[in-house]
PDB file of N, CA, C and O in Angstrom:
ATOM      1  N   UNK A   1     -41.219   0.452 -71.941  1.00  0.00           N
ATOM      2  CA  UNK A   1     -41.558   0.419 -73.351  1.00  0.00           C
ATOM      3  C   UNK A   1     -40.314   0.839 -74.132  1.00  0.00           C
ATOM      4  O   UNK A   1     -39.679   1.824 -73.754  1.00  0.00           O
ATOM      5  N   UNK A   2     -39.982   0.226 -75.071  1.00  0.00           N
ATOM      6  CA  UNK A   2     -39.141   0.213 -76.063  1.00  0.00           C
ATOM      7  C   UNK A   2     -39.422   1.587 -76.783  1.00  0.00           C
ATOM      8  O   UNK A   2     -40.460   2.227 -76.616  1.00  0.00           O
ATOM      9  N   UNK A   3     -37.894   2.148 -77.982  1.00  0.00           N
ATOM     10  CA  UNK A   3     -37.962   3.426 -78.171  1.00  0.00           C
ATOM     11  C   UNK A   3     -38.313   2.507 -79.390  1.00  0.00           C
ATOM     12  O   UNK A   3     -39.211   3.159 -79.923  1.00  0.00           O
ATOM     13  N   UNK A   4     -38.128   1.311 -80.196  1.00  0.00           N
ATOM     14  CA  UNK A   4     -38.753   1.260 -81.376  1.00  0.00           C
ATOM     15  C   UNK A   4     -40.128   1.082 -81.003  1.00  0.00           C
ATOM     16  O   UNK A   4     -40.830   1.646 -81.842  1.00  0.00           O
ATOM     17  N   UNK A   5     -40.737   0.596 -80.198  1.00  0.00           N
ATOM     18  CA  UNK A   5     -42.007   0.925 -80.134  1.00  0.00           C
ATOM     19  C   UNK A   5     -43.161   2.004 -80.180  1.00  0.00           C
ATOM     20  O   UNK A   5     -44.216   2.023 -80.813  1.00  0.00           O
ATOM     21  N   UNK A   6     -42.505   3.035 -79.149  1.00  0.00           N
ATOM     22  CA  UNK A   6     -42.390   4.021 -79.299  1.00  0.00           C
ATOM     23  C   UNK A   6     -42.995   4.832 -80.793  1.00  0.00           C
ATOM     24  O   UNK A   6     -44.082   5.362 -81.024  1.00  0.00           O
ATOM     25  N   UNK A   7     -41.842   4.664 -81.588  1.00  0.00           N
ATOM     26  CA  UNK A   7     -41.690   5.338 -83.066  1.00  0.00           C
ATOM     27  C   UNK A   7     -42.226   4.662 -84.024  1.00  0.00           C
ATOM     28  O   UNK A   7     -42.207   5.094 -85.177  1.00  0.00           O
ATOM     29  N   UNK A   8     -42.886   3.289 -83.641  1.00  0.00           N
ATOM     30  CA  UNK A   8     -44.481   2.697 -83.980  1.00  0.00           C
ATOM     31  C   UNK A   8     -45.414   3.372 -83.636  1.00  0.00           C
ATOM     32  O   UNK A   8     -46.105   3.922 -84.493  1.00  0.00           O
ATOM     33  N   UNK A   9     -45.653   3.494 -82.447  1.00  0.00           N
ATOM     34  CA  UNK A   9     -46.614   4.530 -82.177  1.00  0.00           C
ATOM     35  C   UNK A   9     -46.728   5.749 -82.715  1.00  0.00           C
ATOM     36  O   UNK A   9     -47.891   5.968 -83.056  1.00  0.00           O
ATOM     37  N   UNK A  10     -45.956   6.675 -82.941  1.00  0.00           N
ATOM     38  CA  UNK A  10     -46.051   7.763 -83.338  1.00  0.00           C
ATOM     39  C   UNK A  10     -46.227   7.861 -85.111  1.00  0.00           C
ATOM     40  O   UNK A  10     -46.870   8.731 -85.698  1.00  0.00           O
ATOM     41  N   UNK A  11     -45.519   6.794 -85.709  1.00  0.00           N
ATOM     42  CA  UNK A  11     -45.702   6.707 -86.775  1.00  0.00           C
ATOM     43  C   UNK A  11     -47.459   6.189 -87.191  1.00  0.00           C
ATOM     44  O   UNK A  11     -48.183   6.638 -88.080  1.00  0.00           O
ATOM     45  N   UNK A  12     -47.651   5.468 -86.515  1.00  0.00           N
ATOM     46  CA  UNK A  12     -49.253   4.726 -86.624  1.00  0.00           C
ATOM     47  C   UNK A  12     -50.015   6.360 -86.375  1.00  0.00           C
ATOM     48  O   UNK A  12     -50.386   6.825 -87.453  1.00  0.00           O
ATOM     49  N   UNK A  13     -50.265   7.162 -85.327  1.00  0.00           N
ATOM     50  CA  UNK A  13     -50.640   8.049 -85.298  1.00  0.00           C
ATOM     51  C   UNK A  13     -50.744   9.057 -86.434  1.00  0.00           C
ATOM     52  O   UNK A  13     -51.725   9.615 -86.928  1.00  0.00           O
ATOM     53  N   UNK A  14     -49.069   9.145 -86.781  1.00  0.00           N
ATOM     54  CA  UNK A  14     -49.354  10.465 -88.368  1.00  0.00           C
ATOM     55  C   UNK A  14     -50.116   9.712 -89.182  1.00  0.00           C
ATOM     56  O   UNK A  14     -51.200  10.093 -89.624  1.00  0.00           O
ATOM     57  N   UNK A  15     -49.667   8.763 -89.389  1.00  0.00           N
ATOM     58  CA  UNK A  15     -50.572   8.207 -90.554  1.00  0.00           C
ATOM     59  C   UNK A  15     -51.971   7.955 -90.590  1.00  0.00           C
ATOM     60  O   UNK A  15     -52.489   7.816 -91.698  1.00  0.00           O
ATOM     61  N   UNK A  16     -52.714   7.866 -89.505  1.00  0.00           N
ATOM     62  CA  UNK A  16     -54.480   7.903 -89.170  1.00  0.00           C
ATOM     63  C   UNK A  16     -54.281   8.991 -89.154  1.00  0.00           C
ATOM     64  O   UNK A  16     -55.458   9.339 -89.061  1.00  0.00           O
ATOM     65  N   UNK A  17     -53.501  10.305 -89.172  1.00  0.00           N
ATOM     66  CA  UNK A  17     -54.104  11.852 -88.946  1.00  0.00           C
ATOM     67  C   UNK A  17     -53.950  11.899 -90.887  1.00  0.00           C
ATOM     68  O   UNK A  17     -54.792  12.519 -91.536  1.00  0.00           O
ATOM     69  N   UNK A  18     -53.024  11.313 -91.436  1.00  0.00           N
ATOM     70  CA  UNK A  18     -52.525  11.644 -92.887  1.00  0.00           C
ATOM     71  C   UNK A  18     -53.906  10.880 -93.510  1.00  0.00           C
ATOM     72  O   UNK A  18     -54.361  11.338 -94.559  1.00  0.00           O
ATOM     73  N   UNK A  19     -54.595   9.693 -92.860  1.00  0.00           N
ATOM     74  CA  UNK A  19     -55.977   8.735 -93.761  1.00  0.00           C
ATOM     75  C   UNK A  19     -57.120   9.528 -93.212  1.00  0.00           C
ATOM     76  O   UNK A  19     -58.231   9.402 -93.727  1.00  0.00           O
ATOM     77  N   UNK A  20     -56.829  10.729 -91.714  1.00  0.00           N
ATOM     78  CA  UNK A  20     -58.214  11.528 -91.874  1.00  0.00           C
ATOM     79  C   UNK A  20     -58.379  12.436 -92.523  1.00  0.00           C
ATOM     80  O   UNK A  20     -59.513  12.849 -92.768  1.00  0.00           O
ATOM     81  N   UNK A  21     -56.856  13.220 -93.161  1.00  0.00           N
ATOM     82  CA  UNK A  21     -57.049  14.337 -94.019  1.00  0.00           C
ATOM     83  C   UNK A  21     -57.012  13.803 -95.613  1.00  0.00           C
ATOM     84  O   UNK A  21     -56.610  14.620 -96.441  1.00  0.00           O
ATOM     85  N   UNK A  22     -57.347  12.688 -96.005  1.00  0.00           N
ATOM     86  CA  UNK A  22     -57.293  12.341 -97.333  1.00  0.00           C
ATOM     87  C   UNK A  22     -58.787  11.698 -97.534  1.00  0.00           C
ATOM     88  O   UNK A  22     -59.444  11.723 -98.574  1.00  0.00           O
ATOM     89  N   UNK A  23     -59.264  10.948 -95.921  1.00  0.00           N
ATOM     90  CA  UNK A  23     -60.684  10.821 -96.539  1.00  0.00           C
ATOM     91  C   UNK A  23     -61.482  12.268 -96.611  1.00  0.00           C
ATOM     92  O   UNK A  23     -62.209  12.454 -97.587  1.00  0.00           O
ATOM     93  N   UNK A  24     -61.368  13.262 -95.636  1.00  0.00           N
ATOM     94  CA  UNK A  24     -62.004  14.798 -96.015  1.00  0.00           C
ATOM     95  C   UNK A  24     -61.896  15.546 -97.368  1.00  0.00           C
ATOM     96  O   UNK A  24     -62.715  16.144 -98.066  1.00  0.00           O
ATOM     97  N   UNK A  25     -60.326  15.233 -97.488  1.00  0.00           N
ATOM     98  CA  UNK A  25     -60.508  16.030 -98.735  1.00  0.00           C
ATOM     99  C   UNK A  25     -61.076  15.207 -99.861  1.00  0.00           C
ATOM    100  O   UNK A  25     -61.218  15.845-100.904  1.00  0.00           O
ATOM    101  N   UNK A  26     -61.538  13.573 -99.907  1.00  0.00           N
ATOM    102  CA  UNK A  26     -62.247  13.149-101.434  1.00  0.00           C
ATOM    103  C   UNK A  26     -63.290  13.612-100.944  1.00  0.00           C
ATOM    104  O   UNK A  26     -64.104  12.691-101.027  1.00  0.00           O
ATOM    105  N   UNK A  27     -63.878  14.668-100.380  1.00  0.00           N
ATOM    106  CA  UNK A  27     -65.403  14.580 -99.877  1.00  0.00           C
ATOM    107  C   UNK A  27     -65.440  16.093-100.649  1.00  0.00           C
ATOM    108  O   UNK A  27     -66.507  16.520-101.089  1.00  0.00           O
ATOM    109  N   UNK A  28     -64.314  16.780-100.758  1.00  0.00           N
ATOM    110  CA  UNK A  28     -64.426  18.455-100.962  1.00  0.00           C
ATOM    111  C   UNK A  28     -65.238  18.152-102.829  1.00  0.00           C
ATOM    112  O   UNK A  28     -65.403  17.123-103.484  1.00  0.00           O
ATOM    113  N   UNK A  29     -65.462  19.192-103.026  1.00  0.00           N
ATOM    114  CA  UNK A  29     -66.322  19.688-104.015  1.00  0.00           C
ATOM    115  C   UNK A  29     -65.191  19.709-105.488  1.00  0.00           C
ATOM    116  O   UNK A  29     -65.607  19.570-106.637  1.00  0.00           O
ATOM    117  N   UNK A  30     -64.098  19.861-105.214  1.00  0.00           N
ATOM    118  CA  UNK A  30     -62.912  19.361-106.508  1.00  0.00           C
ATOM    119  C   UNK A  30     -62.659  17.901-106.801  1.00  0.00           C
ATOM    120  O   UNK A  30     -62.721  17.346-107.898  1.00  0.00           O
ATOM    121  N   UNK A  31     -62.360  17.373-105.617  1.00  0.00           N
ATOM    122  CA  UNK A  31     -62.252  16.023-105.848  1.00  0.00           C
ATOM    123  C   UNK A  31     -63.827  15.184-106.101  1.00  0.00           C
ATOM    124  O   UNK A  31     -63.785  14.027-106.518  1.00  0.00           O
ATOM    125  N   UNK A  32     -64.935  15.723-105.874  1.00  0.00           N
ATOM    126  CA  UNK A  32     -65.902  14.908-106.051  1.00  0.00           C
ATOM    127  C   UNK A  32     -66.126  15.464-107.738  1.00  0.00           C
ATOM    128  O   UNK A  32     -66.769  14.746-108.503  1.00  0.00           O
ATOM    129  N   UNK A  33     -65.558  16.752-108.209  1.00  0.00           N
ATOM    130  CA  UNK A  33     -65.988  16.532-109.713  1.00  0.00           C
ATOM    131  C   UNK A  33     -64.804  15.884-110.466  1.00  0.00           C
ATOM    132  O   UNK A  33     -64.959  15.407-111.590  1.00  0.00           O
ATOM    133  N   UNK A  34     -63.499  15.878-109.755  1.00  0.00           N
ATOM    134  CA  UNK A  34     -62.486  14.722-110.674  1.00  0.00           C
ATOM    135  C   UNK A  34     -62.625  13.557-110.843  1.00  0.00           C
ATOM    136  O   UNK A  34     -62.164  12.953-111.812  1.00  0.00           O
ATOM    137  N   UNK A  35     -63.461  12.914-109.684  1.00  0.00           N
ATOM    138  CA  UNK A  35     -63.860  11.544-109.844  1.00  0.00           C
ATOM    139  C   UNK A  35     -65.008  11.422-110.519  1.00  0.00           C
ATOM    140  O   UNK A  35     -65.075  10.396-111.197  1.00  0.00           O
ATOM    141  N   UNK A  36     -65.891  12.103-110.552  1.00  0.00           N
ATOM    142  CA  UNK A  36     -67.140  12.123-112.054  1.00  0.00           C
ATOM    143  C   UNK A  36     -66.377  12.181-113.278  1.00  0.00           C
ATOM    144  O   UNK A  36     -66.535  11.414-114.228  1.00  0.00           O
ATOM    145  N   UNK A  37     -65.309  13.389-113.194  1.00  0.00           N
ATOM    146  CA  UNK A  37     -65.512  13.232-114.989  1.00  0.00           C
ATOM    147  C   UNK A  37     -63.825  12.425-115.064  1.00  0.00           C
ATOM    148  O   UNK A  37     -63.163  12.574-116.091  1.00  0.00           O
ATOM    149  N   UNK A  38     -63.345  11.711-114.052  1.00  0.00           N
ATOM    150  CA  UNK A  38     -61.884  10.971-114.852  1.00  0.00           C
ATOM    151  C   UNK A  38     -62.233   9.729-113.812  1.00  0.00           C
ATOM    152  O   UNK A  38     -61.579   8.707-114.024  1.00  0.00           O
ATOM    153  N   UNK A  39     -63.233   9.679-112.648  1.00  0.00           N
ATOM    154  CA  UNK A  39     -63.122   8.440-111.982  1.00  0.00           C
ATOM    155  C   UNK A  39     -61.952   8.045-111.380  1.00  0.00           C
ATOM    156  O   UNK A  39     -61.592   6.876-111.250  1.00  0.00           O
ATOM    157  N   UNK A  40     -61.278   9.159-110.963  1.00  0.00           N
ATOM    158  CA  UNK A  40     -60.711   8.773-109.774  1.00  0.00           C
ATOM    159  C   UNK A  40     -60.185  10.003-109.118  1.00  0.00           C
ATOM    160  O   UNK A  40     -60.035  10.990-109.838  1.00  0.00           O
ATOM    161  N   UNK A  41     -59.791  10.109-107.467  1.00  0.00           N
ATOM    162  CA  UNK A  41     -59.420  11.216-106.992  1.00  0.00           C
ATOM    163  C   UNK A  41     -58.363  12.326-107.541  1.00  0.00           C
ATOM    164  O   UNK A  41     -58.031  12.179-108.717  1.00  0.00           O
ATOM    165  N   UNK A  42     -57.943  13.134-107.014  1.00  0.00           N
ATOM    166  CA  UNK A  42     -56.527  14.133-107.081  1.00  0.00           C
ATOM    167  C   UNK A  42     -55.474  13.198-106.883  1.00  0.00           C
ATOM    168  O   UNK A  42     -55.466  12.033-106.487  1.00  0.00           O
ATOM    169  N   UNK A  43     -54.488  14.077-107.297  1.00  0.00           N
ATOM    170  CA  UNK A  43     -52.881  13.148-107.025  1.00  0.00           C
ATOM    171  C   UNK A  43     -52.984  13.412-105.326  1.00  0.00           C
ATOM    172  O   UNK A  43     -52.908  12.569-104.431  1.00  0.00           O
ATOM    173  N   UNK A  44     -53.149  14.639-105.238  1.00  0.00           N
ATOM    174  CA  UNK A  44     -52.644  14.772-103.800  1.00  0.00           C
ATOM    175  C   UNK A  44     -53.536  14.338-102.815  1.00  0.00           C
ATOM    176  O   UNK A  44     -53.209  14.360-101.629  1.00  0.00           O
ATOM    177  N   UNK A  45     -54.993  13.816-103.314  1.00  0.00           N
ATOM    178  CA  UNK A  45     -55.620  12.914-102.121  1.00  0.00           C
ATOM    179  C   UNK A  45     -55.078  11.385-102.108  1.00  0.00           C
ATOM    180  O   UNK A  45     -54.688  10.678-101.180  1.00  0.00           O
ATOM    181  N   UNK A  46     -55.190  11.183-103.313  1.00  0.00           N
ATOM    182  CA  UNK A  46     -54.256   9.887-103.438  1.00  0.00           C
ATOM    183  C   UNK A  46     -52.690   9.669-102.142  1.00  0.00           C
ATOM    184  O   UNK A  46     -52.441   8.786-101.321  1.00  0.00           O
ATOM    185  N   UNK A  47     -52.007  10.861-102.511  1.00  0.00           N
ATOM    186  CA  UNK A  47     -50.942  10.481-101.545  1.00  0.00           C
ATOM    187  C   UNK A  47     -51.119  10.541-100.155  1.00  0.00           C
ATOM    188  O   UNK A  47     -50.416  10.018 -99.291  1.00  0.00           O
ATOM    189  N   UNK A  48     -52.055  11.180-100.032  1.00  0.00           N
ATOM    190  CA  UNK A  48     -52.705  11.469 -98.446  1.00  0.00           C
ATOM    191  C   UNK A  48     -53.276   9.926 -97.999  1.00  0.00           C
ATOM    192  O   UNK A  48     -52.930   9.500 -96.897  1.00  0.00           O
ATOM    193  N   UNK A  49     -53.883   9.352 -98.601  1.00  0.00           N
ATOM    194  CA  UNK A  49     -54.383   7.725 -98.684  1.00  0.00           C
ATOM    195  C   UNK A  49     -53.556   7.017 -98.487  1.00  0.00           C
ATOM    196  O   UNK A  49     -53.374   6.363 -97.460  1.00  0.00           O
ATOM    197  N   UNK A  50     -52.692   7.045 -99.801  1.00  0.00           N
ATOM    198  CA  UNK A  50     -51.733   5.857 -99.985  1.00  0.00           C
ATOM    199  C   UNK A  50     -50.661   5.458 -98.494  1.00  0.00           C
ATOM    200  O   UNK A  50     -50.330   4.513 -97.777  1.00  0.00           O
ATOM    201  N   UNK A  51     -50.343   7.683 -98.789  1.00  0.00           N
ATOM    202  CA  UNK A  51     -49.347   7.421 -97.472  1.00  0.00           C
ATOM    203  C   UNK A  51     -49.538   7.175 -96.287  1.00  0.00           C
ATOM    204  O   UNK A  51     -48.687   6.650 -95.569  1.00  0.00           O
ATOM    205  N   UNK A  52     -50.938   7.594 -95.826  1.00  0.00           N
ATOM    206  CA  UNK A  52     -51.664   7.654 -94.468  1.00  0.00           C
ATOM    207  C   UNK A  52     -51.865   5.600 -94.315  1.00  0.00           C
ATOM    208  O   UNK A  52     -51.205   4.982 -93.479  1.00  0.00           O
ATOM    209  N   UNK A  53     -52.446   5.185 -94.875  1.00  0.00           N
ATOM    210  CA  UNK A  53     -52.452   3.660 -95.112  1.00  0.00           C
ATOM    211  C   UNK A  53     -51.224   3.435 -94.875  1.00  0.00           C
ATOM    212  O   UNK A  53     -50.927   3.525 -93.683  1.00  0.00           O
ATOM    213  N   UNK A  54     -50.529   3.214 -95.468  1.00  0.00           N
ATOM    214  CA  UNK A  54     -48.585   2.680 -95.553  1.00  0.00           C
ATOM    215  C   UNK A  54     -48.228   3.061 -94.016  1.00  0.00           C
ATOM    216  O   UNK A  54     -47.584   2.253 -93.346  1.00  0.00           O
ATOM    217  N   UNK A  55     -48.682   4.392 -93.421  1.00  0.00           N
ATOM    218  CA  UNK A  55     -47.854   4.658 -92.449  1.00  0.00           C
ATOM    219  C   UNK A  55     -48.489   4.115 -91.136  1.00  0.00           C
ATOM    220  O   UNK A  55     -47.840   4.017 -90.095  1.00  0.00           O
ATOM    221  N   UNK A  56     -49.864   3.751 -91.256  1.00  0.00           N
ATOM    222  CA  UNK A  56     -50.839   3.525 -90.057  1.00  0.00           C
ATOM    223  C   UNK A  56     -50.230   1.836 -90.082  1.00  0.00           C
ATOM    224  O   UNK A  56     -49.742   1.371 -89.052  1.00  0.00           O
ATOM    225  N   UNK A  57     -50.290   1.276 -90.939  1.00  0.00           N
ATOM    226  CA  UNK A  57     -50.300  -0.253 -91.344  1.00  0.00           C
ATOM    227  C   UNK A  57     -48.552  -0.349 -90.734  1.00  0.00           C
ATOM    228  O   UNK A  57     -48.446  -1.504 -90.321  1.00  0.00           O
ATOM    229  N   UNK A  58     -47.416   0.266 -90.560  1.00  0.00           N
ATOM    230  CA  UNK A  58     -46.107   0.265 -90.898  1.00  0.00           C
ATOM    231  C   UNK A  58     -46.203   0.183 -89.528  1.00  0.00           C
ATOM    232  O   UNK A  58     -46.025  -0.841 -88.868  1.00  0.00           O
ATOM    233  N   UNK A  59     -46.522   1.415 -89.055  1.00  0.00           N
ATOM    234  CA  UNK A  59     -46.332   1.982 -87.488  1.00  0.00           C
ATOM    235  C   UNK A  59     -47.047   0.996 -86.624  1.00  0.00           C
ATOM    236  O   UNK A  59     -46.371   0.655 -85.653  1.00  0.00           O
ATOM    237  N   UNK A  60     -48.235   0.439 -86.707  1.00  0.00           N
ATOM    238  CA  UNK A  60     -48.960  -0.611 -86.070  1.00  0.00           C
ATOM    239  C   UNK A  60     -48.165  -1.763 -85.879  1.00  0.00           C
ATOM    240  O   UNK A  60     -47.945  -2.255 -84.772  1.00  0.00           O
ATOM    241  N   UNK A  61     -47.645  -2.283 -87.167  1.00  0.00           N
ATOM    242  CA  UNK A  61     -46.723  -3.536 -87.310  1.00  0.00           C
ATOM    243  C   UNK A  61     -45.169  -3.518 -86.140  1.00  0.00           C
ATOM    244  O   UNK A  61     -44.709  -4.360 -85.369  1.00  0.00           O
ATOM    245  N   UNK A  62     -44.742  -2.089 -86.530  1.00  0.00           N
ATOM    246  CA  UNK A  62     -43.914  -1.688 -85.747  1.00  0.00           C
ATOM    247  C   UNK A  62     -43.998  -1.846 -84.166  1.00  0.00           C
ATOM    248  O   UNK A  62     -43.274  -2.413 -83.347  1.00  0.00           O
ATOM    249  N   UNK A  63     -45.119  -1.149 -84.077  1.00  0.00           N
ATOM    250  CA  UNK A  63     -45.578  -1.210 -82.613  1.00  0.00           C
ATOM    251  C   UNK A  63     -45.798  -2.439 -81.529  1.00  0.00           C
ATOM    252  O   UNK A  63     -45.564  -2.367 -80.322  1.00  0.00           O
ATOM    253  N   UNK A  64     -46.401  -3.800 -82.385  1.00  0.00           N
ATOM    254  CA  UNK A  64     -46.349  -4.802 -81.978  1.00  0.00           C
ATOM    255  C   UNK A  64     -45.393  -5.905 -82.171  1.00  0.00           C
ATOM    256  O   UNK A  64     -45.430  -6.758 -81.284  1.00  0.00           O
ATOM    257  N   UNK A  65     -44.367  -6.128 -83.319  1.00  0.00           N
ATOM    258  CA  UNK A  65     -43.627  -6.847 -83.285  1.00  0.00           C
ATOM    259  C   UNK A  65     -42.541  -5.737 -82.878  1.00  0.00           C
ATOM    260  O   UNK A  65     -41.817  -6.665 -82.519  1.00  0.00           O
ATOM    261  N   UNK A  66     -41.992  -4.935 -82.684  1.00  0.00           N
ATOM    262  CA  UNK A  66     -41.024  -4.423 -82.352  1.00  0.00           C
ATOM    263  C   UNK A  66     -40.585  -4.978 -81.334  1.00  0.00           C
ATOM    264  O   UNK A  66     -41.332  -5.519 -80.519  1.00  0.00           O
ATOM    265  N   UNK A  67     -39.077  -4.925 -81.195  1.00  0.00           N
ATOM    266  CA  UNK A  67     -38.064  -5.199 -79.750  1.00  0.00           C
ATOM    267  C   UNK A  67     -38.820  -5.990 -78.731  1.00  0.00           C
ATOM    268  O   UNK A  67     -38.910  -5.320 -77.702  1.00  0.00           O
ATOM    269  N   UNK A  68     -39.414  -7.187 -78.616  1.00  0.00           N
ATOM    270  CA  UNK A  68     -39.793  -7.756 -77.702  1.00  0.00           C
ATOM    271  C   UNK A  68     -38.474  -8.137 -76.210  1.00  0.00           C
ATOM    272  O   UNK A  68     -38.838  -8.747 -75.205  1.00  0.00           O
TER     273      UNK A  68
END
């Protein structure tokens, strides 16, 4: 196995650990009253999402087209 593969893998990993700690925290009791009264999450669940997505989606891509 390839070392860019590899660092697909590991990257795909943080990022499903970064999309499990961003779906928990829209569930906490702050973020469920920011999204009632402004309709949409925290900044910082947002980046937990955005980035956890970007990095799962990056690292996956990585993982399979990498260095054949």
């Amino acid at each position: 196995m390839s070392s860019v593969r590899v660092i697909g893998i590991v990257v795909a990993i943080i990022g499903a650990v970064l999309l499990f700690f961003g779906l928990n925290s829209s569930h906490s009791f702050v973020d469920r009253a920011s999204e009632t009264l402004t309709g949409r999450y925290t900044q910082d669940t947002m980046v937990y999402l955005i980035v956890g997505i970007v990095a799962l989606v990056g690292g996956a891509l990585t993982a399979l087209v990498g260095r054949r």
